[in-house]
Residue, then its C-alpha position, 0 to 999 in steps of 0.5 A: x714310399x707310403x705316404x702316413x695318409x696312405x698307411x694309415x688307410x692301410x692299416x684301416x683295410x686290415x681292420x685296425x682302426x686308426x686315430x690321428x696323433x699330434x706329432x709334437x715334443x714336449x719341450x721339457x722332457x723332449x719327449x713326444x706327447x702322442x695325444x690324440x687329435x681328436x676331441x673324443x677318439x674312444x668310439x673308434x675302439x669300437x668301429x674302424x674309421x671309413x675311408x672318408x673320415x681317414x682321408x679328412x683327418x689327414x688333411x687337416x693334418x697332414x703331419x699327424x701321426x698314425x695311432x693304431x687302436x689296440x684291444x680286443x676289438x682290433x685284436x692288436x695288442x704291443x709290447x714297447x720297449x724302450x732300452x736295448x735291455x728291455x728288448x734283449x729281455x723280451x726275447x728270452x721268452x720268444x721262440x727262434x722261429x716266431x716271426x713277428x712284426x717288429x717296429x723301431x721308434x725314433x729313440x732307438x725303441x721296439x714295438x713288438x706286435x701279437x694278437x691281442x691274447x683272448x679273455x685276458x681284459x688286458x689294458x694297457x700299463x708302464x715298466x711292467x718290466x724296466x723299460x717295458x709297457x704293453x698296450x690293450x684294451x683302451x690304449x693304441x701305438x703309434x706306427x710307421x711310417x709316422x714323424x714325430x716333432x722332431x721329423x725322426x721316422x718310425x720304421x718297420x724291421x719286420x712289416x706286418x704279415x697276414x696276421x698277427x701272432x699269438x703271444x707266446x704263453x711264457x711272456x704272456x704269464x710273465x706280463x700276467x705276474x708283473x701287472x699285479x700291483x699290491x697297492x694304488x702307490x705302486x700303479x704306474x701312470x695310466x693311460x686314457x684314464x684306465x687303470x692297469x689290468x688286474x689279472x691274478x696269474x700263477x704258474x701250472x694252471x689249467x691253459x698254461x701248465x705245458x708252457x711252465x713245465x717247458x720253462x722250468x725244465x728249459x731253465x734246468x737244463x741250462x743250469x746243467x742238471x741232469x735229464x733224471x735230475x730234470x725229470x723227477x723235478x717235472x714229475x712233482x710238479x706236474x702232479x701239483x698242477x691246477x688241475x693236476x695232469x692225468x696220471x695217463x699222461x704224466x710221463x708224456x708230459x714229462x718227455x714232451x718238456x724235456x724234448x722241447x729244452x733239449x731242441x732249445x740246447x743249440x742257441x743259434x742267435x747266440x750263436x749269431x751273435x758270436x759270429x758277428x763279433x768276428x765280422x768288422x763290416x758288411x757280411x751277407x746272410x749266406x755268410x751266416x749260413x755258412x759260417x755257422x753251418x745251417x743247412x736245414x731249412x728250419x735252422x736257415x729261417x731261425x737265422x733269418x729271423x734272428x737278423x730281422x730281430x736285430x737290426x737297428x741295435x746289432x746290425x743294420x741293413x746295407x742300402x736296398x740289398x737283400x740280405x746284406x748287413x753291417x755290424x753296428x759299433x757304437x763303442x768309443x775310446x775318447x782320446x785325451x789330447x792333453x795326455x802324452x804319456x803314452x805318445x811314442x811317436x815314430x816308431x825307427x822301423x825299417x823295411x826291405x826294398x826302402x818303403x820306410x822311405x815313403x811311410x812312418x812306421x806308428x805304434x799299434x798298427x797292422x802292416x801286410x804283405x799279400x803274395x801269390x804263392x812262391x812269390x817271396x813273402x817270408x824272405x821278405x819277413x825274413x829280411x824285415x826280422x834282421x832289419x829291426x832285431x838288433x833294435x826290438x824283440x822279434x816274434x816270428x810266427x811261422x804256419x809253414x816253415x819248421x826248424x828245419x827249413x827255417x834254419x836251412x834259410x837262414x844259413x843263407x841269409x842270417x848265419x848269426x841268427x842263433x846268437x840274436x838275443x831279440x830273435x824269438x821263433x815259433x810254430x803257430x798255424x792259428x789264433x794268433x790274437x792269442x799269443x800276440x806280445x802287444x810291444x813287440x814286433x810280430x811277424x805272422x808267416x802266414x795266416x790262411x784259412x781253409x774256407x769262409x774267407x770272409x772271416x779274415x778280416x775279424x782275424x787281423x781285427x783280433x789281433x788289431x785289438x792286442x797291440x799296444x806300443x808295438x806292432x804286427x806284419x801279416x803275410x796273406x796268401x792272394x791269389x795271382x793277377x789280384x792286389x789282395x788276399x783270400x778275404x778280399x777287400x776287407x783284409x785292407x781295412x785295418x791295414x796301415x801298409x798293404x803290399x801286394x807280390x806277384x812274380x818279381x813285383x811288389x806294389x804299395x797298395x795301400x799306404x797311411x802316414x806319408x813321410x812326405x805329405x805331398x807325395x802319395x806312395x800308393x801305386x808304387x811299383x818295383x820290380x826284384x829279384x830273389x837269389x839263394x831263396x832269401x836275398x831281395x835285389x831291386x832290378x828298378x827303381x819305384x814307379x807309380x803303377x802304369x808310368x814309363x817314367x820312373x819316379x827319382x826318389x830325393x836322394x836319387x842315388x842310383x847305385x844306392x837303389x841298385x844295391x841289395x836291399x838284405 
């Protein structure tokens, strides 16, 4: 890990002078102050500091913080943004593909860092937009790897490549506008004793006018006007340009803005960002690839770079893995202990082969059976349905079985089913958070996917999310000789009780809210038998997973444990 002593010569052999900053906090407004060390600092707006002089400062004080000169000389120039808001703002205005350096402030802030745009005499001013100032001429930014009084760390998300990139010419007009100040009331507080710049800007003139033409025609397409609609608006416009285009290369103009917005119809970080609402967890970068079906190289760096842009405020980075992400949720529901209004408690639920034994069954909670195919998952659904219906409303979605099969079962198992009040069957294959009754049970046999299999456990977080007083069981496909299904581990996450099936076996896999604190379910294993395709009948009593001995239950009734569990 660099040392700031060793940053901060780093920064100095790219040709970006650097000035000590003292790292303290303001004890009134927690703020840090970042005032520069050095009495007299500006003549390195001028010169890059020598080696000698880097190393000196830094031992003196060795806790400084790196400032990194901007302007003109340094040709760096950086937006800082202090809210999510201001962030999310600036994007709008930076190409997909733009890969820039990107650093992340102690207070969760971003500098974003281009080349400094030539003759602009831009100098540095705050809430040129809410929440967002620039530093040029006459200013500098602090830089990783810097600690502030507070010993948080500023770090990069996107480190420096060989060079800086140009401003883009839309964000560079938008700052151009909002740093014009009509009076000195309405100037904001300077930095260094300068004063905000005070270049006058308008749209459609001379080096600007291809980047306006895109903007308007970007703007209209989204708004869905048509392309003739878009076209004869670009045309008025481009022969009121400043100067105005040549009549030869009106129409080409014209094709060139309306081919850019029509390349900017498929937003892929929008794109992204729907896709992570569906990840609970880590998901890789293929998965993105993948899920979103990138295959060309251009839309799989887009992606690449639209991460990078959101870690540390959608997601972050999993250890030193490469290209390994977590969401970040930050969202809270507060629990009120004094309000036991909605407390219901345990919920009288029974299941097949006697797991309500070991466990307390809780409203909105999620229960899974994970079985090897022909391994008896919807007869246990089945059985668990006649169990409980007499008691609750059942809702029993079925991806597999039709009417006719579905009734050809239950003349075996549940004759009288027709007459059940409670006992509500579809067809259903998918988007089942869609149709969840959140106070009722619902049994879901079952839930697949194709391909993507990464995706299921945002399918069962959907569906987590609609409970309210009841609950749901899911029954999962897994492949043979696994504890869990297509998806993998994360499938257990929201799970309360977490089944396995194979051949003649089930397992407790995972298993919350013990009846009895002191023994631990998980591990269980017992072993059955199915006859007549819905009848369960334990063949052993429960046993923990690997023991000879098998575990007597408190009532050790052995002809209760033999009977079937139906």
């Amino acid at each position: 890990m660099q040392t700031i002593m060793e940053a901060a010569l780093w920064y100095s052999k790219k040709g970006w002078p650097v000035i000590p900053i003292n790292p303290a906090i303001d004890p009134v407004t927690k703020k840090g102050k970042k005032k520069p060390l050095l009495p007299t600092w500006e003549e390195f707006q001028k010169r890059v500091p020598t080696e000698k002089e880097i190393t000196e400062w830094w031992q003196k004080w060795p806790t400084a913080m790196v400032g990194v000169i901007t302007g003109e000389f340094s040709n760096v120039f950086a937006i800082d943004c202090d809210t999510e808001e201001a962030y999310q703002k600036i994007q709008e205005y930076l190409p997909e593909s733009l890969v820039l350096p990107i650093a992340q402030t102690p207070r969760g802030g971003k500098h974003l860092w281009f080349s400094y745009p030539k003759k602009s005499n831009l100098t540095v001013a705050a809430s040129v937009l809410p929440g967002t100032d620039y530093r040029g001429n006459g200013g500098y930014i602090i830089s990783p790897p810097s600690q502030n009084g507070a010993n948080r760390s500023y770090q990069w998300l996107i480190e420096p490549q060989k060079e800086l990139p140009e401003i883009p010419e839309s964000l560079l007009a938008l700052i151009n506008k909002n740093t014009i100040y009509s009076n000195v009331g309405k100037i904001p507080p300077v930095y260094n004793g300068l004063q905000p710049s005070t270049n006058v800007y308008n749209m459609f003139q001379e080096g600007t006018r291809d980047q306006d033409l895109f903007h308007i025609a970007n703007q209209l397409k989204r708004a869905g006007s048509s392309v003739e609609e878009i076209s004869q608006v670009l045309e008025i416009l481009a022969k009121n340009c400043n100067p105005p285009f040549p009549e030869k290369e009106l129409e080409e103009k014209i094709k060139s803005a309306l081919k850019r917005a029509e390349k900017r119809e498929r937003p892929i970080v929008e794109e992204i960002k729907e896709f992570l609402g569906l990840q609970p967890s880590t998901f890789s970068l293929q998965n993105v690839y993948n899920g979103l079906h990138l295959s060309t190289r251009e839309d799989k760096k887009t992606a690449w770079i639209a991460l990078r842009r959101m870690e540390g405020t959608i997601v972050e980075r999993v250890g030193s893995l490469h290209g390994t992400y977590k969401v970040i949720d930050k969202t809270l529901k507060r629990i009120d202990l004094k309000d036991k209004s909605d407390l219901l408690g345990e919920l009288p639920i029974k299941f097949p082969l006697g797991i309500h034994e070991f466990i307390k069954v809780m409203p909105k909670c999620i229960y899974i059976v994970a079985g090897e195919p022909d391994s008896g998952k919807s007869a246990y659904l089945m059985n668990f349905a006649k169990k409980n219906c007499e008691k609750y409303p059942i809702h029993y979605f079925s991806s597999e079985m039709g009417k006719a099969e579905f009734l050809d079962r239950l003349q075996y198992l549940w004759p009288e089913a027709e007459n059940e009040f409670n006992l509500n069957f579809y067809e259903r294959s998918e988007n089942f958070d869609e149709v969840i009754f959140p106070n009722d049970i619902n049994i879901i046999d079952y839930m697949t996917l194709y391909d993507n299999f990464f995706l299921m456990a945002g399918l069962i977080n959907a569906i987590g999310k609609k409970l309210k007083d009841g609950i749901a069981f899911i029954a999962l496909q897994k492949p043979p000789g696994r504890d869990t299904a297509l998806g993998g581990d994360r499938t257990k996450d929201l799970a309360r009780l977490y089944l396995a099936l194979s051949y003649q076996q089930m397992k407790i896999v995972k298993a919350k809210n013990w009846r009895e604190p002191k023994f631990n379910p998980n591990r269980l294993t017992i072993s059955y038998e199915i006859w007549q395709g819905c009848h369960f009948k334990n063949t052993t009593s429960w046993k923990k997973e690997g023991q000879k001995n098998e575990w007597q239950n408190k009532s050790d009734n052995d002809e209760r444990r033999n009977e079937p569990f139906t």
